[in-house]
Structures are given as structure tokens and as C-alpha cells.
N, C-alpha and C positions, 0 to 999 in steps of 0.2 A: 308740631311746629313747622311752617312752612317759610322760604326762604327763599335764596340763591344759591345752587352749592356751585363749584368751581374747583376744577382741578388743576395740579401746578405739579410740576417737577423740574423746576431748577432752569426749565428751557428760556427761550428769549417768545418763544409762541404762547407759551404755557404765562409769562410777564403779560403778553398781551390780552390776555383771553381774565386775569385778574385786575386789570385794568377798566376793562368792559364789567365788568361784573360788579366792580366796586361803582363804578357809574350806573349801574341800574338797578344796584340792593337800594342806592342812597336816592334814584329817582322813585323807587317803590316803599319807603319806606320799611324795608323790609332787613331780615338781618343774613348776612355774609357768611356762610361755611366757606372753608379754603382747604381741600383735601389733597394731601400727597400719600399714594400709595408708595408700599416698600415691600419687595419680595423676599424674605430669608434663601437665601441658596440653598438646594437641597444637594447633601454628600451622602450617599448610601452606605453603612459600614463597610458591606462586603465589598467597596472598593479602597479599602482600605483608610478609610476618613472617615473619622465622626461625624456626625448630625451636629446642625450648630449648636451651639449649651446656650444656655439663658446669658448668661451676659454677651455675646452676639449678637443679642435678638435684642437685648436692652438698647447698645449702643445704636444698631439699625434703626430701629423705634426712635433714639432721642435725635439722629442725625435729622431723618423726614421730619421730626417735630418741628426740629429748628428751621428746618429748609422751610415749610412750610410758613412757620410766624415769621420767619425773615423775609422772605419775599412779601410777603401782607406788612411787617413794616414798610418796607422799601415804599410799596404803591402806597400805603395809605399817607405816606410823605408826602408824597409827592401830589397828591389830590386833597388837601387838606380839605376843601370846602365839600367835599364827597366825605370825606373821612368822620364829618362832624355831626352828619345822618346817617350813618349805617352804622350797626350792629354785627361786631365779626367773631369769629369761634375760629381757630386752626388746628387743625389736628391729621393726626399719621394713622392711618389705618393701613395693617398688613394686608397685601394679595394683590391680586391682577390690577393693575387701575383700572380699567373699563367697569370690573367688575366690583371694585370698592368703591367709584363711584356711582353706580345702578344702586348698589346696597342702601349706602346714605342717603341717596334722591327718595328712596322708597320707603328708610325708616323716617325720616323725618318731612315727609309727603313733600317735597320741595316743588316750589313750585316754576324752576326755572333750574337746568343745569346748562353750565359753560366751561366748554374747551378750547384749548387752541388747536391749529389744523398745524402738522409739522407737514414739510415737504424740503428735501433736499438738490432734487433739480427742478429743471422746465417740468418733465411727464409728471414727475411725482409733487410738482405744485398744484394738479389738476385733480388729484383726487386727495381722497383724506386719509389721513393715518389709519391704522389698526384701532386704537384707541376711539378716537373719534367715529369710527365707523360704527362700532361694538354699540356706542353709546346712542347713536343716533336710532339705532337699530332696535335697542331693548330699556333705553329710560321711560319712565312713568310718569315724566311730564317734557312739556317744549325743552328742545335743547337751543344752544347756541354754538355754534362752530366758530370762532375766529381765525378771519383767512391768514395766510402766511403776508408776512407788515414787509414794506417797501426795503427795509436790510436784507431781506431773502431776495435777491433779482434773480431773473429767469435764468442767470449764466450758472448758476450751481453745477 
């Protein structure tokens, strides 16, 4: 099944970069992955803390679910006439994001993945995140990068 995946966590770059994505599943006729990764904290016993237990890992799991379908409502509100040609899927996959989104681009041959670019001053508006970089670097099809939106000004 190929597609658009698109990564989100919660940011106002991450809003943008699903925005663009919703606009170009629905000029492709094509259908909408919306993926937010989730890291489990790792606690080693011998420091004296347990490894998280499954209900942990549950709640972690259903927070990114939500984060993820709610920001995909949010945009798809808000683009209704996009909203009425694309096909969307939301979901939480645990691990790195760069690397859960490689994963999903590759299982589901996508044929387009989309980030947002975060940057919190002038230098670091100039180049791309960690994330984005990872991705540009080792995805299995075009990427998209969306740059930092006119609310980030160069005064960070």
C-alpha cells in the first residue's frame, strides 16, 4: 500500500508539515498515514527502579494514539474540502521517530514521507532537526521537509 506518511508530535512544525501532507494525499488521491512515535523510558534495576510494567507502556501507547488522531482531527477540520479526498490511518508506533518513521515508509512502500523542520533560533533555523535529517538521509522514498512557518522569527 503506498501513500503519504507524515510525522507529528504535538509541535506547531510537526501541525505544519500535516497540513502539507493533508494537501497532497488529497491532490494525489492517495491515502494519509499520520505517525507519532513514543519512546518507553528505559530504568535499569540495578539502579534501583524497575523497567516500566505494561500498563506504562499502555498508557504511553494510548497518549501518542490520541496525540496523533487529534492533531489529524484538528487539520482535517480545518481543510474540509482536502479532507473529503483523502484517506487517513493514525497510529503510534514505539521507538526513535526518525526510525519509526523509515520503518513505516518502507513497510508500506510510501510513496512520499513528510516532516516538519523544528529550529529554535536564527543558526538553528538554517539547518534541520535530528529527526529530519535521519530521515532525509535513509527514507526509501522523496521526502518533504517543511521549513519553520512565519510564528518562528529569526529572534528565537
Amino acid at each position: 500500500m503506498s501513500g503519504v506518511v507524515v510525522g507529528v508530535d504535538g509541535s506547531a512544525a510537526s501541525e505544519r508539515a500535516l497540513v502539507w501532507a493533508v494537501e497532497e494525499a488529497a491532490l494525489r488521491g492517495s491515502t494519509l498515514v499520520v505517525v507519532h512515535s513514543y519512546e518507553v523510558p528505559v530504568v535499569h534495576p540495578m539502579w534501583g527502579m524497575p523497567l516500566p510494567d505494561e500498563p506504562l507502556r499502555d498508557r504511553l501507547r494510548q497518549a501518542a494514539e490520541k496525540l496523533a488522531a487529534d492533531m489529524l482531527s484538528k487539520v482535517l477540520a480545518s481543510r474540509p474540502a482536502a479532507a473529503g479526498h483523502v484517506r487517513t490511518t493514525s497510529l503510534a508506533v514505539e521507538g526513535p521517530p526518525a526510525g519509526a518513521l523509515i520503518e513505516d515508509a518502507v513497510g508500506r512502500s510510501a510513496d512520499l514521507l513528510v516532516v516538519g523542520s523544528h529550529g529554535a533560533g536564527a543558526l538553528s533555523r538554517l539547518m534541520l532537526g535530528s529527526v529530519s535529517n535521519k530521515v532525509l538521509h535513509h527514507a526509501p522514498c522523496p521526502v518533504v521537509v517543511i521549513p519553520a512557518g512565519p510564528d518562528q522569527a529569526l529572534d528565537g
